[in-house]
N, C-alpha and C positions, 0 to 999 in steps of 0.2 A: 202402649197396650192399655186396653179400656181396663177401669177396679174391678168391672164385676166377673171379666173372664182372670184378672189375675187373684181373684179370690177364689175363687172356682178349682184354677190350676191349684193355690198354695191348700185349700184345703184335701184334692187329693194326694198330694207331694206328705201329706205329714202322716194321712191312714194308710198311707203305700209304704211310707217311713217305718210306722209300725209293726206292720204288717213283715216288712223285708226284716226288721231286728227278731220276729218271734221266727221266721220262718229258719234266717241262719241259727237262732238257737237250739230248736229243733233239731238240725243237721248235726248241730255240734253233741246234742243230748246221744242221737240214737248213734254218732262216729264212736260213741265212748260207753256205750253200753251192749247186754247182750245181743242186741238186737244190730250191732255193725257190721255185720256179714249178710245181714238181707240188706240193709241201705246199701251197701256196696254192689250187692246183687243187682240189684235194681235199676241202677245207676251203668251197671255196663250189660245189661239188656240188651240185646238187638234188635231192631226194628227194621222191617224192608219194605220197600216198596217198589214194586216193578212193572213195567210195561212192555210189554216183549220180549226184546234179549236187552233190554236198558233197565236200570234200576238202581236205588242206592240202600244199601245195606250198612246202617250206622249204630252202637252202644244208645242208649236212650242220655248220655251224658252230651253226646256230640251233636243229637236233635235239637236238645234245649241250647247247644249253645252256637250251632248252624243255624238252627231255625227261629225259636223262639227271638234270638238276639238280634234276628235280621227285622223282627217286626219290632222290637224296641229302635231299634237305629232307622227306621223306616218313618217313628215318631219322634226321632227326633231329627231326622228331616223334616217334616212338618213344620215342627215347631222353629226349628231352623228358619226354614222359608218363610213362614208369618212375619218372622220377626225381622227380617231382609225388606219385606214388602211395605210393613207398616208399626214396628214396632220399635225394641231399643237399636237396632241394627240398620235402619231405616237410613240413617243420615250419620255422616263421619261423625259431627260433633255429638253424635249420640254413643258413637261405638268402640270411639277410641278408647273411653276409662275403661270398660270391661271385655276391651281386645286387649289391649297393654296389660292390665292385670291378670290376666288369661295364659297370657306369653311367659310375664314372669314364673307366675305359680307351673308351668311345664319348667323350665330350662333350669330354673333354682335347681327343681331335685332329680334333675336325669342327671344334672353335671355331680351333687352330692352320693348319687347312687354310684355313678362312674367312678368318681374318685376313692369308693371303698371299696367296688367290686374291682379295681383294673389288674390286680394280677391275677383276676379265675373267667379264662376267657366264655367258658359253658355260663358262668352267674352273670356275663357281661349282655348276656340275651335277653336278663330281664329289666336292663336301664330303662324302656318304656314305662314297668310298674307304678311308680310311684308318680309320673305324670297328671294319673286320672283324677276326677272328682267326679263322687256320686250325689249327683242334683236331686233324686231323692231324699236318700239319708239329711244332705245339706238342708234343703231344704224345709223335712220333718223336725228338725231341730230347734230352727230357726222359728217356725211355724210354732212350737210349742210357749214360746214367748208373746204370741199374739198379738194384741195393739198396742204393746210396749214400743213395739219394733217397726221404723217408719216403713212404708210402703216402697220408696224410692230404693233402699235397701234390699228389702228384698230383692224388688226387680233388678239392683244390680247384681247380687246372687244369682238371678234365673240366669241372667245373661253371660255374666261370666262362665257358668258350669257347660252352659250350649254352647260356647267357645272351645272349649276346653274338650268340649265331645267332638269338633270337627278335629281337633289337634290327634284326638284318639283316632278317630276313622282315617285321618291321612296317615296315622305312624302304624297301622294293621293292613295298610292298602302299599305300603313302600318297602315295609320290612317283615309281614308277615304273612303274604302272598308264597304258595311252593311252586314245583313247576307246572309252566304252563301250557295248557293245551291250547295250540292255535286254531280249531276245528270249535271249542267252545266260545274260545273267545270271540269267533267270528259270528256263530251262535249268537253269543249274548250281544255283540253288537247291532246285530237286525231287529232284534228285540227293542232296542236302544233309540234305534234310528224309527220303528213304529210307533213308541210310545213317545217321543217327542213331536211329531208328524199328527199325534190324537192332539198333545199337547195343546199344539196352534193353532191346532180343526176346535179347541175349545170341546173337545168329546167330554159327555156326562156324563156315561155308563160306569155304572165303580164296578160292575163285574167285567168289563172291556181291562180296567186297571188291573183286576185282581189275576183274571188270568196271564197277563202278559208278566204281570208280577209274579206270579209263582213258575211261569218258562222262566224268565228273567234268572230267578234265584238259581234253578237246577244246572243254568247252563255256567253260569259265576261261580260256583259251589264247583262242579267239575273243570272247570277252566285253572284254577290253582289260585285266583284270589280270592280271600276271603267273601262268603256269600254273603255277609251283613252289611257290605258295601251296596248292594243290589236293593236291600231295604232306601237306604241311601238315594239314589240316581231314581228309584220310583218315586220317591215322595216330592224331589225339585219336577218331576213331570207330570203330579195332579196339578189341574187349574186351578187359580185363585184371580178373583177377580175384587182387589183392595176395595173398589166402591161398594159391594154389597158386603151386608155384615152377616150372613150368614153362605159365604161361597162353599163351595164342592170341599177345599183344603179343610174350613174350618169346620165343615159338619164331619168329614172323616173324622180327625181331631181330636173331636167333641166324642164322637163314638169311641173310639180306640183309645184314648188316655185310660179311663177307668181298667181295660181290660190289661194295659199295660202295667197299670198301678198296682193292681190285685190280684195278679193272674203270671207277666209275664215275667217281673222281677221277683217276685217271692222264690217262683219254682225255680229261679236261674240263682236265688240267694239257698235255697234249700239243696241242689243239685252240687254246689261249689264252695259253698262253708264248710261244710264238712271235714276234722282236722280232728286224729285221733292222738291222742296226749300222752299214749304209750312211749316210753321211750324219750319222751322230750323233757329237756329239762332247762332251767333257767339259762345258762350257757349255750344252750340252742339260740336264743335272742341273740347274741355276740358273733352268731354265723354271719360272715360275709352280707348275704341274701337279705334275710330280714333284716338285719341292722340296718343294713342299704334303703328300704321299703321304711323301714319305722322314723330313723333319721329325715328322710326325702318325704315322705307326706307329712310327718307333725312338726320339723323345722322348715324342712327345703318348701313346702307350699307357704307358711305362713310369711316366712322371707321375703321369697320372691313378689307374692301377691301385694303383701303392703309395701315394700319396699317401690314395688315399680309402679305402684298407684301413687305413692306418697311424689315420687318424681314429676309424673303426667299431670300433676296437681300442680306442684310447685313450681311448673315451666309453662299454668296456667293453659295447657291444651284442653285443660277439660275441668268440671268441679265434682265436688264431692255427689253423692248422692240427696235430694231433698232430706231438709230435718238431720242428714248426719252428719255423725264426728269421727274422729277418728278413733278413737276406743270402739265405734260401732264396726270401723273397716277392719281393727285389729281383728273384733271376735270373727269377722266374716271370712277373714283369712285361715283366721285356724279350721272354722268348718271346713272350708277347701281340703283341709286335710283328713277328710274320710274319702277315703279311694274306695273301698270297700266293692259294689260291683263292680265299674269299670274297671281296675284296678285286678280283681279276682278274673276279671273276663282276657285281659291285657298279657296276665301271668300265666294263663291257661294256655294261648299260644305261643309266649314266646318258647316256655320248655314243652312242650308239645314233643312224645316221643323220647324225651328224656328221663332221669332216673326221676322215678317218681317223689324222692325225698326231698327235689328242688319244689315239688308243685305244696308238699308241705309246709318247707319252708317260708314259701310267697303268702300262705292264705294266714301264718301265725304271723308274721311283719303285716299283714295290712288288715289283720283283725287286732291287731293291737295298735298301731297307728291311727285306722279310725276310729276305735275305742280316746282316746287319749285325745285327738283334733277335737270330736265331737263332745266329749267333759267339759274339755278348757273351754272351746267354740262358748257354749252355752253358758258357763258358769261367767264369762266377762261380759255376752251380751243380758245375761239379766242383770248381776251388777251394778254396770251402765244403764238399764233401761227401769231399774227399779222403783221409779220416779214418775217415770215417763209414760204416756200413751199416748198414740196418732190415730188419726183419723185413717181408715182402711178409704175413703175417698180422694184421696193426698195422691196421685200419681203424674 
């Protein structure tokens, strides 16, 4: 991946970083003042939109987390596919450290979630939770250390978290799909089979994409799997074409990251923080649920992440990142453990339709888990780096 687009990338990962911590504070400010019955209002709003006798009539909480979420997952398909074509994903001996480490930091804490939650078969819905890592947060943190922190680093950070978001899109697409309609889904497949069909025709029109991407969505969205898979399957079907350095993929990208940075994760971190404090009390933490969520992102990621990197190192499949050490893999590990949106997006489906004091629970284990990853994250990587500064040309 060239310095100057992953400079690019990390400086808006750390103002979207900021941005995402004022927006869920906000959420957390007006859940707990007088003003928590219009946010609440707000938020279960209805919005319709119809075309004949078709239409979808949704809460303005299920917009943002239908729709909006399908254009973040849409980017990072993108980003996905860049880095498949010509990036750290490009070649095995590039991909194994941060698919290995990717792997552990999932399995370490669904199995720690499992083993707290196993006698409440309803809190057993939310083993995914603590799977996720939020590549912004991650990486706004990390980014606050600057050129302490070698480049190779980061990029192993970037790569790992896009790892870790396909882990999430397959475990939304296997286990939180409802029933489904085979008239949609036959729908969305023609969709499917036209936009792969522009694909290989090499079609340039981004409003040719845009349309078939927004049928795409409506008919995934009614078919019973989740519609932010469709953001997904659009983005592996924009052209790129690796010899030109500015192809169709990467000027999308280029447009769309900012709007995702500052626009699509604030409003989805404001819509879903949200956690009123009435009622809760330190003993709350002790419930099953968040214990499960705070255990599994601030132990189960930092475990599995180093531990199964430390392995793939030591069996010599792969090395370290440029200029690092392993105090730099430790801190990098604990960052892993801010789940916070994907995590809050993760938790939103699995209890979906259930008592709402589970979806409380989930957003207080992974506002306090990412809280806690991201202290320690950052307090070991300065530290370590407090000496130190690299060259942002190093990659």
């Amino acid at each position: 991946m060239p310095a100057r687009m992953i400079r690019s990338f990390l400086k808006l990962e750390a103002a979207g970083g900021i941005l995402l911590i004022c927006a869920a504070i906000l959420a957390l400010i007006l859940d707990n003042s007088p003003l928590h019955t219009y946010y609440n209002s707000l938020l279960s709003m209805k919005f319709s939109l119809h075309l004949g006798d078709y239409g979808l009539s949704k809460p303005l909480l299920l917009w943002i987390n239908d729709g909006l979420m399908a254009i973040f997952f849409f980017l990072v398909g993108l980003e996905l596919k860049r880095e498949i074509v010509e990036g750290q994903l490009a070649s095995i001996s590039q991909a194994i450290l941060p698919i290995v480490a990717a792997v552990g930091g999932m399995v370490v804490p669904a199995v720690i979630y499992i083993v707290l939650n196993s006698g409440d078969t309803a809190a057993m819905q939310g083993w995914a939770i603590p799977v996720a890592t939020d590549i912004a947060f991650a990486l706004g943190v990390l980014s606050l250390l600057g050129s302490r922190v070698p480049v190779g680093l980061k990029v192993f950070l970037t790569a790992l978290a896009i790892i870790d978001d396909i882990g999430a899109i397959i475990i939304i697409a296997v286990f939180h799909s409802g029933d489904l309609s085979m008239m949609s889904l036959a729908l969305a497949g023609l969709v499917m089979i036209l936009l792969f069909i522009f694909n290989r025709m090499q079609m340039r029109l981004v409003s040719v994409y845009v349309i078939l991407g927004m049928i795409l969505w409506v008919c995934v969205l009614k078919s019973g799997v989740h519609a932010t898979l469709a953001g997904v399957f659009l983005a592996f079907m924009i052209p790129m074409d690796g010899k030109k350095k500015e192809n169709m993929l990467s000027s999308i990208e280029k447009k769309l990251h900012p709007w995702v940075a500052y626009f699509v994760m604030p409003v989805f971190a404001f819509a879903n923080a949200g956690i009123s404090f009435s009622g809760l009390s330190l003993s709350t933490v002790w419930h099953p649920i968040p214990l499960g969520i705070i255990v599994g992102l601030f132990f189960g990621k930092q475990l599995g992440v180093f531990l199964f990197t430390w392995i793939t190192v030591k069996l010599k499949l792969a090395h370290l990142p440029p200029y690092s050490n392993w105090v730099h893999v430790y801190g990098v590990s604990l960052l892993c453990g801010i789940g916070f949106t994907m995590s809050l997006f993760i938790g939103s489906l699995a209890f979906d339709g259930m008592d709402p004091e589970y979806l409380v629970e989930v957003r207080l284990g992974v506002l306090i888990a990412s809280m806690l990853s991201g202290i320690a994250g950052y307090f070991i990587l300065h530290t370590c780096a407090k000496n130190n500064r690299f060259s942002h040309t190093k990659s």
